[in-house]
Structures are given as structure tokens and as C-alpha cells.
mmJSON file of the N, C-alpha and C atoms, coordinates in Angstrom:
{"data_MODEL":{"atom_site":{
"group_PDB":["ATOM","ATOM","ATOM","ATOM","ATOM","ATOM","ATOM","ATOM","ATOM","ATOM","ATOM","ATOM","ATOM","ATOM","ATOM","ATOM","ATOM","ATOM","ATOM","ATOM","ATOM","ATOM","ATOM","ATOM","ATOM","ATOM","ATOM","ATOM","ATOM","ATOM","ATOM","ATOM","ATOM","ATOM","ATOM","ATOM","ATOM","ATOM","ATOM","ATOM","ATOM","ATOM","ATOM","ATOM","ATOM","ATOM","ATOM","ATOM","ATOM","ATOM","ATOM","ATOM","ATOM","ATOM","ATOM","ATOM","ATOM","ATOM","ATOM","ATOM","ATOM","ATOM","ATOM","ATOM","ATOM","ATOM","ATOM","ATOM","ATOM","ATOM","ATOM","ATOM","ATOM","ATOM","ATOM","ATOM","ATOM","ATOM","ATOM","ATOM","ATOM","ATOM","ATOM","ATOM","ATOM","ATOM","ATOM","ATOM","ATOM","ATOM","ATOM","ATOM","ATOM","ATOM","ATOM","ATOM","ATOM","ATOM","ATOM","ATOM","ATOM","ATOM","ATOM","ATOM","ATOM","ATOM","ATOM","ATOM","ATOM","ATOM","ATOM","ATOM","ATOM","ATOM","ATOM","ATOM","ATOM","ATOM","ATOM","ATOM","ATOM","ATOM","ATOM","ATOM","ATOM","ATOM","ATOM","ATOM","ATOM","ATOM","ATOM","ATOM","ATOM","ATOM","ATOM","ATOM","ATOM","ATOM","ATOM","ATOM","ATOM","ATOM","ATOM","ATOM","ATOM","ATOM","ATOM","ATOM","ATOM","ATOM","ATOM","ATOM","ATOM","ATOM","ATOM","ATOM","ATOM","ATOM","ATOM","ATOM","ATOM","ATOM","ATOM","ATOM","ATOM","ATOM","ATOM","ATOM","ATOM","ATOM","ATOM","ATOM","ATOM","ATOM","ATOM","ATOM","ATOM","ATOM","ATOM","ATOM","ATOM","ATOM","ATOM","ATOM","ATOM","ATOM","ATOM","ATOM","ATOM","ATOM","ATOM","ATOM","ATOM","ATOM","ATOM","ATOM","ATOM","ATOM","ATOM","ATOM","ATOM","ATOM","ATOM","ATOM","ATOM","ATOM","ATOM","ATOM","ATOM","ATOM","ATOM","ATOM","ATOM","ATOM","ATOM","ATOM","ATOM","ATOM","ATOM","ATOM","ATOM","ATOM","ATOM","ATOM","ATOM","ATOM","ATOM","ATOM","ATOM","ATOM","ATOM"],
"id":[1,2,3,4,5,6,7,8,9,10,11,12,13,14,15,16,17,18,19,20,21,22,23,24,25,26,27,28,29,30,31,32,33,34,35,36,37,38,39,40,41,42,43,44,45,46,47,48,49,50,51,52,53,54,55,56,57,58,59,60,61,62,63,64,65,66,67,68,69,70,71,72,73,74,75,76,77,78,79,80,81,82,83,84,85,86,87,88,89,90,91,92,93,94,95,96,97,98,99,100,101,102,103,104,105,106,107,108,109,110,111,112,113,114,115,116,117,118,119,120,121,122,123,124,125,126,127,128,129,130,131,132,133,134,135,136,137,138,139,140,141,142,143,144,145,146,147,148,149,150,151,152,153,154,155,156,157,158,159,160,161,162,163,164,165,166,167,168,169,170,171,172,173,174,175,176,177,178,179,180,181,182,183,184,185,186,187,188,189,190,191,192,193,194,195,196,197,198,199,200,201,202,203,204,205,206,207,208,209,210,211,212,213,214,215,216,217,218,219,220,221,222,223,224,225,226,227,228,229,230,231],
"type_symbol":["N","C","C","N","C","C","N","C","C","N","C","C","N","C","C","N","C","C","N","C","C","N","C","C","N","C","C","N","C","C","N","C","C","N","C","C","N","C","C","N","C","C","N","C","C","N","C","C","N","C","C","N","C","C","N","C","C","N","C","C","N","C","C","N","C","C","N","C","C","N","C","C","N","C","C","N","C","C","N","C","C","N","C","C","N","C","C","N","C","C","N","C","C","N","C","C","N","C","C","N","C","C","N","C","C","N","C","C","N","C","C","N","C","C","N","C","C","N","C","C","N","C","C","N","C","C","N","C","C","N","C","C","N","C","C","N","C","C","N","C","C","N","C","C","N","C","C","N","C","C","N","C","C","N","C","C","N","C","C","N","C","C","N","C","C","N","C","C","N","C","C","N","C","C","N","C","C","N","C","C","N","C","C","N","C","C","N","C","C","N","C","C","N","C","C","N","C","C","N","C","C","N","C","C","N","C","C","N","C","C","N","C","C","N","C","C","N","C","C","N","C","C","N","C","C","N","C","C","N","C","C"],
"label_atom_id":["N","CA","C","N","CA","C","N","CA","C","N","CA","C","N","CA","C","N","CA","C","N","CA","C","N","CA","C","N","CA","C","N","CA","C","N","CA","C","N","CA","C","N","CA","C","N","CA","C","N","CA","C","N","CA","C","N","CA","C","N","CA","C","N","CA","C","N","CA","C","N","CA","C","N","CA","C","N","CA","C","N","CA","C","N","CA","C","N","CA","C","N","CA","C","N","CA","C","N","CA","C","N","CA","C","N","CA","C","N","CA","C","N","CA","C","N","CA","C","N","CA","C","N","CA","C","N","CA","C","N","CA","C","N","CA","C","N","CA","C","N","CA","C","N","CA","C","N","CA","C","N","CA","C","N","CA","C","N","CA","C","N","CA","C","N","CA","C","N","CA","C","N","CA","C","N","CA","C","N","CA","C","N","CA","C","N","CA","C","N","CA","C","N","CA","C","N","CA","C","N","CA","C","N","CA","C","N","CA","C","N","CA","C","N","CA","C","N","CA","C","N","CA","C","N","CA","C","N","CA","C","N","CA","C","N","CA","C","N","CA","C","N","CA","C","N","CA","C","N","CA","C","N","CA","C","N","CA","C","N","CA","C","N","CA","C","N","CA","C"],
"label_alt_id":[null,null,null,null,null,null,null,null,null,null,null,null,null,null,null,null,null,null,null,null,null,null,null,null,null,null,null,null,null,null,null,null,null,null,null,null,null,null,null,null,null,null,null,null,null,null,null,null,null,null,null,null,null,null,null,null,null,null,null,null,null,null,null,null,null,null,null,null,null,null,null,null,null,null,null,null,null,null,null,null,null,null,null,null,null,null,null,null,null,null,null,null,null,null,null,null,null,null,null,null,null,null,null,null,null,null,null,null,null,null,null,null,null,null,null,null,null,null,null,null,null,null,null,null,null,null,null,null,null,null,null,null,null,null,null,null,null,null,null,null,null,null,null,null,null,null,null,null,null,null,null,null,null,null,null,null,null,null,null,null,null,null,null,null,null,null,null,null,null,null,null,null,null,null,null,null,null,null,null,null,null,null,null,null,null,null,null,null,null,null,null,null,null,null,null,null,null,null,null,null,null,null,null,null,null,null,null,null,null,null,null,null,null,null,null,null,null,null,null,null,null,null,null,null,null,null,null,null,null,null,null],
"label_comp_id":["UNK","UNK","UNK","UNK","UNK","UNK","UNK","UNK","UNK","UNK","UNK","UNK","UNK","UNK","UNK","UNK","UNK","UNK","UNK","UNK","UNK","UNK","UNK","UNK","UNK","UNK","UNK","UNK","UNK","UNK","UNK","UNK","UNK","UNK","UNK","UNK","UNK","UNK","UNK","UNK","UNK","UNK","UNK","UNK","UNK","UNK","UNK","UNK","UNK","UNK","UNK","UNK","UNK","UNK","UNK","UNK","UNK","UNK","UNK","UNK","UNK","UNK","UNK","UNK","UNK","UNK","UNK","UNK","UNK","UNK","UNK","UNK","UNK","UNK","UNK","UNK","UNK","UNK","UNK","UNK","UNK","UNK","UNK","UNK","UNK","UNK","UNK","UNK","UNK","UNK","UNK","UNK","UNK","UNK","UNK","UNK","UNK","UNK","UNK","UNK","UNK","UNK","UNK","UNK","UNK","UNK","UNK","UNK","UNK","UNK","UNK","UNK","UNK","UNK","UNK","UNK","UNK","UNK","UNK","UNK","UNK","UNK","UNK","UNK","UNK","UNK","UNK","UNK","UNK","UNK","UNK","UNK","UNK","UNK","UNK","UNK","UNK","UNK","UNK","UNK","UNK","UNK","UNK","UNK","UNK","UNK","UNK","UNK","UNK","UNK","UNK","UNK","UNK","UNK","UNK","UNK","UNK","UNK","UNK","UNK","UNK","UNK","UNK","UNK","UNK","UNK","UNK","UNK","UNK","UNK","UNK","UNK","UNK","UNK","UNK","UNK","UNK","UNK","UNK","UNK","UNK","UNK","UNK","UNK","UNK","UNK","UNK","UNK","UNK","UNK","UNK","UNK","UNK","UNK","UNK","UNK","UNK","UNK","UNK","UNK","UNK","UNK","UNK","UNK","UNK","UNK","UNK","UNK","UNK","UNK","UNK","UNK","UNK","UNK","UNK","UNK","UNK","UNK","UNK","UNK","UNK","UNK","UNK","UNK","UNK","UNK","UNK","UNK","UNK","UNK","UNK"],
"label_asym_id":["A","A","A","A","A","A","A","A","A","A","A","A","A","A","A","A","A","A","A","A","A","A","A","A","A","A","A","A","A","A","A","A","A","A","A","A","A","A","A","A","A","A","A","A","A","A","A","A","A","A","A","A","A","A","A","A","A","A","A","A","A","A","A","A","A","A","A","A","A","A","A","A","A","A","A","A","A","A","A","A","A","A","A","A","A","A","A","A","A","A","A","A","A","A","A","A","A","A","A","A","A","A","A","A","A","A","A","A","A","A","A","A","A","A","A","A","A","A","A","A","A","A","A","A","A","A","A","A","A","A","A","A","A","A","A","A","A","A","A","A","A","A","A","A","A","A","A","A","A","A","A","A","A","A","A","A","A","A","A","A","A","A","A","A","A","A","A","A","A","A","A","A","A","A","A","A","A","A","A","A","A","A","A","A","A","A","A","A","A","A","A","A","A","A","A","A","A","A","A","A","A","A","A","A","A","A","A","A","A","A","A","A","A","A","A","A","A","A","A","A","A","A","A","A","A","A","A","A","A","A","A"],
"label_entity_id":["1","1","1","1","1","1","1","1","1","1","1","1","1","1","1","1","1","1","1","1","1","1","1","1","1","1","1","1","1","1","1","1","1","1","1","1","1","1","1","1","1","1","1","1","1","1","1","1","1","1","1","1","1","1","1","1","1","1","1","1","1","1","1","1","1","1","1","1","1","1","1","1","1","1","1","1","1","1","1","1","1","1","1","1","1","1","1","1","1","1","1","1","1","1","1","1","1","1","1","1","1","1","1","1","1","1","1","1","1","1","1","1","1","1","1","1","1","1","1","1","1","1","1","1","1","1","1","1","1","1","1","1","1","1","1","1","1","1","1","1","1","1","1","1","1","1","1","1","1","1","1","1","1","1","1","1","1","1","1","1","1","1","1","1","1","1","1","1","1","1","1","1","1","1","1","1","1","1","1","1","1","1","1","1","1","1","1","1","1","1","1","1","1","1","1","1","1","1","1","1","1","1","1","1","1","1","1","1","1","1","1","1","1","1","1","1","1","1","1","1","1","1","1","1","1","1","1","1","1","1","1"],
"label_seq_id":[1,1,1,2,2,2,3,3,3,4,4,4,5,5,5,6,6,6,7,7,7,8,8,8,9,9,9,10,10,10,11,11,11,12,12,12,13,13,13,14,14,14,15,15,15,16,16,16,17,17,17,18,18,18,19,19,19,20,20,20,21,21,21,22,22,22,23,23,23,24,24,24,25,25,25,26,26,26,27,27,27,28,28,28,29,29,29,30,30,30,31,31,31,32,32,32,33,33,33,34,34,34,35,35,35,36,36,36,37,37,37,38,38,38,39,39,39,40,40,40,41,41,41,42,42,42,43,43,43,44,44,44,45,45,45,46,46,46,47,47,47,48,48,48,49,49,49,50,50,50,51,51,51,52,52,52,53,53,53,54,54,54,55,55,55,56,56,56,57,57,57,58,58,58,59,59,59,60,60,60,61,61,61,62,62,62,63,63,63,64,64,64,65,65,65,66,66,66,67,67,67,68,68,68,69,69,69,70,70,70,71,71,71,72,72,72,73,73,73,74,74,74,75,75,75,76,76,76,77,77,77],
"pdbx_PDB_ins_code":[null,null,null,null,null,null,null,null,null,null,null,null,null,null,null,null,null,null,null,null,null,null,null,null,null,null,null,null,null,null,null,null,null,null,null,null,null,null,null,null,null,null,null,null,null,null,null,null,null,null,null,null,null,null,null,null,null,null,null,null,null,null,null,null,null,null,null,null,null,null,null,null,null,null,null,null,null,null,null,null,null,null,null,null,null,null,null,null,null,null,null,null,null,null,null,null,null,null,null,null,null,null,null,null,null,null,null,null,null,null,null,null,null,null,null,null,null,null,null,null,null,null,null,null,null,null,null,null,null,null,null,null,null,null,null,null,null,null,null,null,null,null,null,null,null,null,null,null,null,null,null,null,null,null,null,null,null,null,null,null,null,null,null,null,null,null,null,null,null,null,null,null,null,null,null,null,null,null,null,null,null,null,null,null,null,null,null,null,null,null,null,null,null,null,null,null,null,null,null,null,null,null,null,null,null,null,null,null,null,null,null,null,null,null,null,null,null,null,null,null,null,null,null,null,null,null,null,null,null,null,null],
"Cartn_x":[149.44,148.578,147.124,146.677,145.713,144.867,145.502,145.193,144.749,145.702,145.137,143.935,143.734,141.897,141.136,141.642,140.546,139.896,141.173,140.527,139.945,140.027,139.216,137.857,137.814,136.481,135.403,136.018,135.455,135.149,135.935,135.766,134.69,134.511,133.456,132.179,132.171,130.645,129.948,131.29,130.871,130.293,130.924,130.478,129.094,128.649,127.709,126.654,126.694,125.839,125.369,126.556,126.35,125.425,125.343,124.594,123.063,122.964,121.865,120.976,121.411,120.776,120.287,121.137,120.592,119.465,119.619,118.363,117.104,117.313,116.021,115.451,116.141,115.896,114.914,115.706,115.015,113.817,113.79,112.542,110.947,111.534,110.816,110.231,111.205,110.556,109.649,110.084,108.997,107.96,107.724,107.062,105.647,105.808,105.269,105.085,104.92,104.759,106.074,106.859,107.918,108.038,108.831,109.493,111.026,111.635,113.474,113.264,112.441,112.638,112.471,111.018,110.903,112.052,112.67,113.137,114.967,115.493,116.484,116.069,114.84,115.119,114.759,114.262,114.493,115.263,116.468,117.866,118.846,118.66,119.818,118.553,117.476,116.847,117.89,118.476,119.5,120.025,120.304,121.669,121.373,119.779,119.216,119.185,118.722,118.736,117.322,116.666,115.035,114.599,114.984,114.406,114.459,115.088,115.315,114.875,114.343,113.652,112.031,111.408,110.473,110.31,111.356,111.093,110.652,111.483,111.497,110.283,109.775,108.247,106.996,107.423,106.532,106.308,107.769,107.604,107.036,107.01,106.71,105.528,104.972,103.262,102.691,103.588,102.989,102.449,103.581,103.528,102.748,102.714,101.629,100.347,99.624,98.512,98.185,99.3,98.812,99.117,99.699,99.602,97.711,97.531,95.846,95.264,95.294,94.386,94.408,95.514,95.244,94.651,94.844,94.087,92.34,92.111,90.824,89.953,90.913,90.103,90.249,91.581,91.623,92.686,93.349,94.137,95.43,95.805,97.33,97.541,98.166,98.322,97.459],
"Cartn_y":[132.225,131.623,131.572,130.889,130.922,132.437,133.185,134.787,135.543,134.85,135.468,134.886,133.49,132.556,133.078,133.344,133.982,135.752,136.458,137.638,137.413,136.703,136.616,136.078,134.997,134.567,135.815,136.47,137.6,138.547,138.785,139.874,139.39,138.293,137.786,137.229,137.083,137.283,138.937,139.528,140.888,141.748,141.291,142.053,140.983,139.604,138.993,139.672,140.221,140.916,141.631,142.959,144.352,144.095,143.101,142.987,142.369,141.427,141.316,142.348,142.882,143.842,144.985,145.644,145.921,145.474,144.381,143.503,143.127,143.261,143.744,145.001,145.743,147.168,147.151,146.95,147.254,146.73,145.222,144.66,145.063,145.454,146.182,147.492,148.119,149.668,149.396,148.218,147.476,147.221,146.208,145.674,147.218,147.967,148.984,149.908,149.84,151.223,152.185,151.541,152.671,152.066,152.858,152.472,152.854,152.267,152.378,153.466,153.479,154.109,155.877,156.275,157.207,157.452,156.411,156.808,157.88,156.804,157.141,158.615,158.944,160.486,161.325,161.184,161.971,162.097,161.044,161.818,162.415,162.548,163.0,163.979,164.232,165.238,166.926,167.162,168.668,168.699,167.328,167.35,167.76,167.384,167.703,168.986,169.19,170.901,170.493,171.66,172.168,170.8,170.679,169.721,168.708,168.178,167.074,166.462,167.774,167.841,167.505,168.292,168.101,166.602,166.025,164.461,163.547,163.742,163.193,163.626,164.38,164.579,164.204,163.869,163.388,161.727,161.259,159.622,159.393,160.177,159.882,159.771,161.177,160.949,160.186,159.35,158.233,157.265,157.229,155.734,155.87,156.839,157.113,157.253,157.381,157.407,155.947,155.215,153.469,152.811,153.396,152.687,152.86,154.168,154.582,154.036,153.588,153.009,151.457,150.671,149.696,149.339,149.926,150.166,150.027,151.121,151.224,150.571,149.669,148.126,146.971,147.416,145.823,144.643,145.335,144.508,144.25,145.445,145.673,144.156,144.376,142.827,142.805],
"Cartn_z":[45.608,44.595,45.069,46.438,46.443,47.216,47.286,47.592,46.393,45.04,43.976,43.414,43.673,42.962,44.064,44.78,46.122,45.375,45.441,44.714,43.333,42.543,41.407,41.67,42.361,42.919,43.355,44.293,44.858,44.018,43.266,42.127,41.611,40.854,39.987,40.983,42.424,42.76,43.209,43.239,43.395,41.962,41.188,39.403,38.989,39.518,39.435,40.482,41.504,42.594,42.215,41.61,41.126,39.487,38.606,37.579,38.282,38.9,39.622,40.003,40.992,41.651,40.339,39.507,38.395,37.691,37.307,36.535,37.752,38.759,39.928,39.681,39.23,39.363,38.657,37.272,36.297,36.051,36.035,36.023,36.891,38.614,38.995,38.234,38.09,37.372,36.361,35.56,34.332,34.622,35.619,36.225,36.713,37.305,37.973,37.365,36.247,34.927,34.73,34.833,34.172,33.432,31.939,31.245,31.2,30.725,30.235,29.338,28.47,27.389,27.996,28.304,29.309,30.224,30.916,32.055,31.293,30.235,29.505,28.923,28.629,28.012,28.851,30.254,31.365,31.588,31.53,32.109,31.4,29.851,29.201,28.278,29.169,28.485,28.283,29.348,29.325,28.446,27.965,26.769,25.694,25.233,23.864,23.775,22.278,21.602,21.537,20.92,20.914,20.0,18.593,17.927,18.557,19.101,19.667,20.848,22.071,22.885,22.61,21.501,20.993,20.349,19.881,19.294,20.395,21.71,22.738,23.667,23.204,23.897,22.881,21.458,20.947,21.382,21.396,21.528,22.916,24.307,24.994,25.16,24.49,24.642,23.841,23.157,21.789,23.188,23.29,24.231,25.628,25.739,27.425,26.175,25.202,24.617,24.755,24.047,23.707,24.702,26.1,26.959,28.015,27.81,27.938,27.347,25.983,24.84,25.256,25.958,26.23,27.772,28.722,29.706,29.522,28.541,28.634,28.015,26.756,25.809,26.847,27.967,28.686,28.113,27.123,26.379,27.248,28.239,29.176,30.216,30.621,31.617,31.919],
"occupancy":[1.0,1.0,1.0,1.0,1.0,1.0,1.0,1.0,1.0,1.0,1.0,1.0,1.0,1.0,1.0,1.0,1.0,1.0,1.0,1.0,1.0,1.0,1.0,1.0,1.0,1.0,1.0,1.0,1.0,1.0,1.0,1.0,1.0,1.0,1.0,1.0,1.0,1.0,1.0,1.0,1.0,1.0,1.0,1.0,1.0,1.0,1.0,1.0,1.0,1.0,1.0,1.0,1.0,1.0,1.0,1.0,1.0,1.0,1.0,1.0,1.0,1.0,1.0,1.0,1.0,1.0,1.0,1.0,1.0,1.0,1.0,1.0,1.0,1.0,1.0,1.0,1.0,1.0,1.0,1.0,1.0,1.0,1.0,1.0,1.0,1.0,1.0,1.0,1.0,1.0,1.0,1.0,1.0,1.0,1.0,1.0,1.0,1.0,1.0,1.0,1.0,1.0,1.0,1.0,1.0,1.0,1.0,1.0,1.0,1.0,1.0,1.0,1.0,1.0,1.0,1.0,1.0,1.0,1.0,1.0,1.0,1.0,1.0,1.0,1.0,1.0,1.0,1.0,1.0,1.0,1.0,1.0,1.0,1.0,1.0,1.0,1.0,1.0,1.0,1.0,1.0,1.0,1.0,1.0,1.0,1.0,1.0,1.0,1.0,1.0,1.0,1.0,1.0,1.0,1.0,1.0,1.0,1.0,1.0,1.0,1.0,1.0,1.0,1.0,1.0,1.0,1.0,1.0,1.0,1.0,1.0,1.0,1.0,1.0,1.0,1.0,1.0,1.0,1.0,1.0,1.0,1.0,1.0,1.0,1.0,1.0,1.0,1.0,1.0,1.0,1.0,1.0,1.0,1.0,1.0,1.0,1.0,1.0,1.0,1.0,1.0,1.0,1.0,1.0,1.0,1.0,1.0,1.0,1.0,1.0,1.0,1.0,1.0,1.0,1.0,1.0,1.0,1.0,1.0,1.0,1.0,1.0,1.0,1.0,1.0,1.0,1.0,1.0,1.0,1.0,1.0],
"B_iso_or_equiv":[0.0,0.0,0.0,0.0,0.0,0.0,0.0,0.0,0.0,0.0,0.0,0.0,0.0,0.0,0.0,0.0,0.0,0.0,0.0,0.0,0.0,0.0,0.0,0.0,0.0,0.0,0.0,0.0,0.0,0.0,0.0,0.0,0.0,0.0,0.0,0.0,0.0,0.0,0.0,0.0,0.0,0.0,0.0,0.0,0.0,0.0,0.0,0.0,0.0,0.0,0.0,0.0,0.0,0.0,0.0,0.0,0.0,0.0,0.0,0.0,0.0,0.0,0.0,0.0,0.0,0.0,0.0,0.0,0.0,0.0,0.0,0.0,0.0,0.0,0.0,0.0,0.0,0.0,0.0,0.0,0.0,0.0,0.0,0.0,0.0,0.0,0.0,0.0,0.0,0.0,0.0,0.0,0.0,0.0,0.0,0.0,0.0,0.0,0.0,0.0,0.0,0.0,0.0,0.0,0.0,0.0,0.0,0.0,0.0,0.0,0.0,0.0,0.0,0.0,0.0,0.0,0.0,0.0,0.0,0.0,0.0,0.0,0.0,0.0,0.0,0.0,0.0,0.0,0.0,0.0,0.0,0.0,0.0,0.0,0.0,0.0,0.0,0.0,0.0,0.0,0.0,0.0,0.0,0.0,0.0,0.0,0.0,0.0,0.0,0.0,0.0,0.0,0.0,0.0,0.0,0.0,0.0,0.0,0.0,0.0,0.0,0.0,0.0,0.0,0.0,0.0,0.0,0.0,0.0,0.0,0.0,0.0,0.0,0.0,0.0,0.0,0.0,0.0,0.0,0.0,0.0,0.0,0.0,0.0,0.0,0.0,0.0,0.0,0.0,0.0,0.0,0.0,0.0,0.0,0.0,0.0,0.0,0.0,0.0,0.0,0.0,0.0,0.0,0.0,0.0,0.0,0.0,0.0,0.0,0.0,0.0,0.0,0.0,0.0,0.0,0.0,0.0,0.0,0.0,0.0,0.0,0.0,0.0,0.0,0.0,0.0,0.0,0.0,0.0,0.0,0.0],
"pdbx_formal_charge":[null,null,null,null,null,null,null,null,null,null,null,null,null,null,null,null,null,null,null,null,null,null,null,null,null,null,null,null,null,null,null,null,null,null,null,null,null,null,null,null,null,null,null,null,null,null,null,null,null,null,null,null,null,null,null,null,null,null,null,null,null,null,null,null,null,null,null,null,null,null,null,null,null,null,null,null,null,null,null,null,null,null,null,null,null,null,null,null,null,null,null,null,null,null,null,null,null,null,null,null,null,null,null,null,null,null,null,null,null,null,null,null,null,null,null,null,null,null,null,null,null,null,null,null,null,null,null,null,null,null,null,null,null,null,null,null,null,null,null,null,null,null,null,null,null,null,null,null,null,null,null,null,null,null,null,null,null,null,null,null,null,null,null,null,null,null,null,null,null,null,null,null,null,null,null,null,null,null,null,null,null,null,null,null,null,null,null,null,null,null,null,null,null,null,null,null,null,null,null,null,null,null,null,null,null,null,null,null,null,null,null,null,null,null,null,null,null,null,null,null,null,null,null,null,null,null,null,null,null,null,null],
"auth_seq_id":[1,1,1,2,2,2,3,3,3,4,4,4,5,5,5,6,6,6,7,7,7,8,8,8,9,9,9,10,10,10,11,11,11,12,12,12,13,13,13,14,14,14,15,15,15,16,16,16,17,17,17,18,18,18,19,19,19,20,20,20,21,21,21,22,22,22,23,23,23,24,24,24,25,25,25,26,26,26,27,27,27,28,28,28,29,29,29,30,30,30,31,31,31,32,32,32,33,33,33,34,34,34,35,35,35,36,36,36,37,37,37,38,38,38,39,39,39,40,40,40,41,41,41,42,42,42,43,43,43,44,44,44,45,45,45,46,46,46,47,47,47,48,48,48,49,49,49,50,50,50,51,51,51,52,52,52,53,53,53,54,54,54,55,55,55,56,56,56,57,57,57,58,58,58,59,59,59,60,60,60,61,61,61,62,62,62,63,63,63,64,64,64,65,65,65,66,66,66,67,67,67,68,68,68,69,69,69,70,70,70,71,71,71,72,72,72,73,73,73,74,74,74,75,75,75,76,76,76,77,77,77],
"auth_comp_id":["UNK","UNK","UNK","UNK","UNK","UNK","UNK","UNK","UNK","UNK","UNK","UNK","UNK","UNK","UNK","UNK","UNK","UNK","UNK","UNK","UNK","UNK","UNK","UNK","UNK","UNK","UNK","UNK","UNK","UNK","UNK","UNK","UNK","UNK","UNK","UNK","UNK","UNK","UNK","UNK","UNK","UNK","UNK","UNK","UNK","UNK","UNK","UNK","UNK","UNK","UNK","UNK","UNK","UNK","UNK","UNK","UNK","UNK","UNK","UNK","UNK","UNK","UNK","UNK","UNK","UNK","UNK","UNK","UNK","UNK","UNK","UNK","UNK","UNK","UNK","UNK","UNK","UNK","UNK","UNK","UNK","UNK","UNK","UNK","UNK","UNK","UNK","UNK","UNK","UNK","UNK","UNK","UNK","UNK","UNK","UNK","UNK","UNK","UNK","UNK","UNK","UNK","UNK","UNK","UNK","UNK","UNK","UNK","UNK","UNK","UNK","UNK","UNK","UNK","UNK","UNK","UNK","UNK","UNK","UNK","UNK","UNK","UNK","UNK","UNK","UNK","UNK","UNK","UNK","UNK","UNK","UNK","UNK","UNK","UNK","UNK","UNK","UNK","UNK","UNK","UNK","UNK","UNK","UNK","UNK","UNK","UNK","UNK","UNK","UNK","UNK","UNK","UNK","UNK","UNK","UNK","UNK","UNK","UNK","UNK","UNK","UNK","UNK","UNK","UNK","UNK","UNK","UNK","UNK","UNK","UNK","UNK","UNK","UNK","UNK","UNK","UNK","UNK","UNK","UNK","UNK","UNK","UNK","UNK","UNK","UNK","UNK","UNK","UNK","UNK","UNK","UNK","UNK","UNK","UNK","UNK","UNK","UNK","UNK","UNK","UNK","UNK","UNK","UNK","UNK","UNK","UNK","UNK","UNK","UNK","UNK","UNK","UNK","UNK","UNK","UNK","UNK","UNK","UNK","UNK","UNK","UNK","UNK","UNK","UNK","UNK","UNK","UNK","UNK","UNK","UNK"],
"auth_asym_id":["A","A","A","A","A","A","A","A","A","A","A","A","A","A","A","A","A","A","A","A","A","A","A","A","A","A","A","A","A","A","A","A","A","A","A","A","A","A","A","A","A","A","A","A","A","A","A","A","A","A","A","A","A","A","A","A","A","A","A","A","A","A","A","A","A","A","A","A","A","A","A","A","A","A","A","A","A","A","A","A","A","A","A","A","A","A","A","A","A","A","A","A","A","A","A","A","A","A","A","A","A","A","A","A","A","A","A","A","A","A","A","A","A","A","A","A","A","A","A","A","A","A","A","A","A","A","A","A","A","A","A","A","A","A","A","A","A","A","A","A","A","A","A","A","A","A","A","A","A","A","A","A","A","A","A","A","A","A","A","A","A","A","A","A","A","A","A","A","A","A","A","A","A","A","A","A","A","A","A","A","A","A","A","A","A","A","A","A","A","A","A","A","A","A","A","A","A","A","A","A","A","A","A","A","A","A","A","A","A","A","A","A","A","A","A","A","A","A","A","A","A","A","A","A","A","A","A","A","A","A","A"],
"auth_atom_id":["N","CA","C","N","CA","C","N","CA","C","N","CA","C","N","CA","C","N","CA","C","N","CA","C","N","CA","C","N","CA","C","N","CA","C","N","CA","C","N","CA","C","N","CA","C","N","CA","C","N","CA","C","N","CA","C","N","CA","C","N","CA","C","N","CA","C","N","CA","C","N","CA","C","N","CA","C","N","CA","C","N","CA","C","N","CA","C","N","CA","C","N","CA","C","N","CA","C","N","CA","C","N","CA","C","N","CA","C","N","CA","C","N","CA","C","N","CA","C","N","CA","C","N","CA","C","N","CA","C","N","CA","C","N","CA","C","N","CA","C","N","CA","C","N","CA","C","N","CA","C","N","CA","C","N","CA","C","N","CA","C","N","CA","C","N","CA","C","N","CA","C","N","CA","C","N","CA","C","N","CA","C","N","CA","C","N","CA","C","N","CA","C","N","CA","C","N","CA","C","N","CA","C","N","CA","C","N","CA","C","N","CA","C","N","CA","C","N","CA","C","N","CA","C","N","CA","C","N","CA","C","N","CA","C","N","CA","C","N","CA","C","N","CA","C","N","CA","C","N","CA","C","N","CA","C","N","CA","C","N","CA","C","N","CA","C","N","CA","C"],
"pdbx_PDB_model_num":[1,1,1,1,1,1,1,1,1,1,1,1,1,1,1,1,1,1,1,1,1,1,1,1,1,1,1,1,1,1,1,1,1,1,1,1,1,1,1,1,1,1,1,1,1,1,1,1,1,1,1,1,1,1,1,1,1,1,1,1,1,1,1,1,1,1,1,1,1,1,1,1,1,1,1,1,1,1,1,1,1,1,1,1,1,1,1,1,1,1,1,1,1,1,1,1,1,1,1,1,1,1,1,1,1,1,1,1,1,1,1,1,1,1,1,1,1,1,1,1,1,1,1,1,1,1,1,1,1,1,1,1,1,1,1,1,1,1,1,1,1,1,1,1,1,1,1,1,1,1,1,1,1,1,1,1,1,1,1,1,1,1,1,1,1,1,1,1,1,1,1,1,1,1,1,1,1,1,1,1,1,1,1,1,1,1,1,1,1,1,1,1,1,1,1,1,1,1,1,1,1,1,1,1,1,1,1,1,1,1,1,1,1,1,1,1,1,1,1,1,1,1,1,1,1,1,1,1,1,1,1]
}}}
């Protein structure tokens, strides 16, 4: 009995660690000019077809424009 509240304990600070360390990640990458959004269509960029490649290079340079546009009014953090 208590071998098995022992492995559940463990289980659940280990799946609490492994979400942590995630939400570090991420926030860092936020934090430091990445975005999720960017970062997500870099990696499943192979997968897309032509139209779709092209959508995904329009939204990016949307957002690297208005992220320049706010830089240079001063409006960004």
C-alpha cells in the first residue's frame, strides 16, 4: 500500500517538474523575442504545401513588421 501512494506521489511531482520546466521555457523564449507563434511554423514548416507555406511567410513578416513598428514609436516593453 504504501509503495503504491509513494509511486503516485512521485509520478505527480515528476509530471509537475516536467510541466514546469516547460512553462520556463517558454516564457523565457517570450520573454527574449521569440515567439510561439513563429517558433510553431518553423517546425512543421516541411509539412506545408506551397499555398500554405506562403500564408505562413506572410503572417510572419506581419508580425516581425509590427513588432519593428513598435520598437521604433517606443510603444514595445
Amino acid at each position: 500500500m504504501n509503495n503504491e501512494v509513494f509511486n503516485i506521489v512521485f509520478a505527480g511531482l515528476l509530471l509537475a517538474a516536467v510541466i514546469f520546466l516547460f512553462v520556463k521555457i517558454s516564457l523565457r523564449i517570450r520573454k527574449h523575442g521569440g515567439s510561439m507563434t513563429t517558433s510553431m511554423f518553423a517546425a512543421t514548416y516541411e509539412f506545408l504545401d506551397k499555398d500554405k507555406r506562403e500564408a505562413v511567410e506572410e503572417v510572419v513578416e506581419r508580425k516581425a513588421k509590427k513588432k519593428m513598428d513598435e520598437e521604433k514609436s517606443g510603444e514595445g516593453k
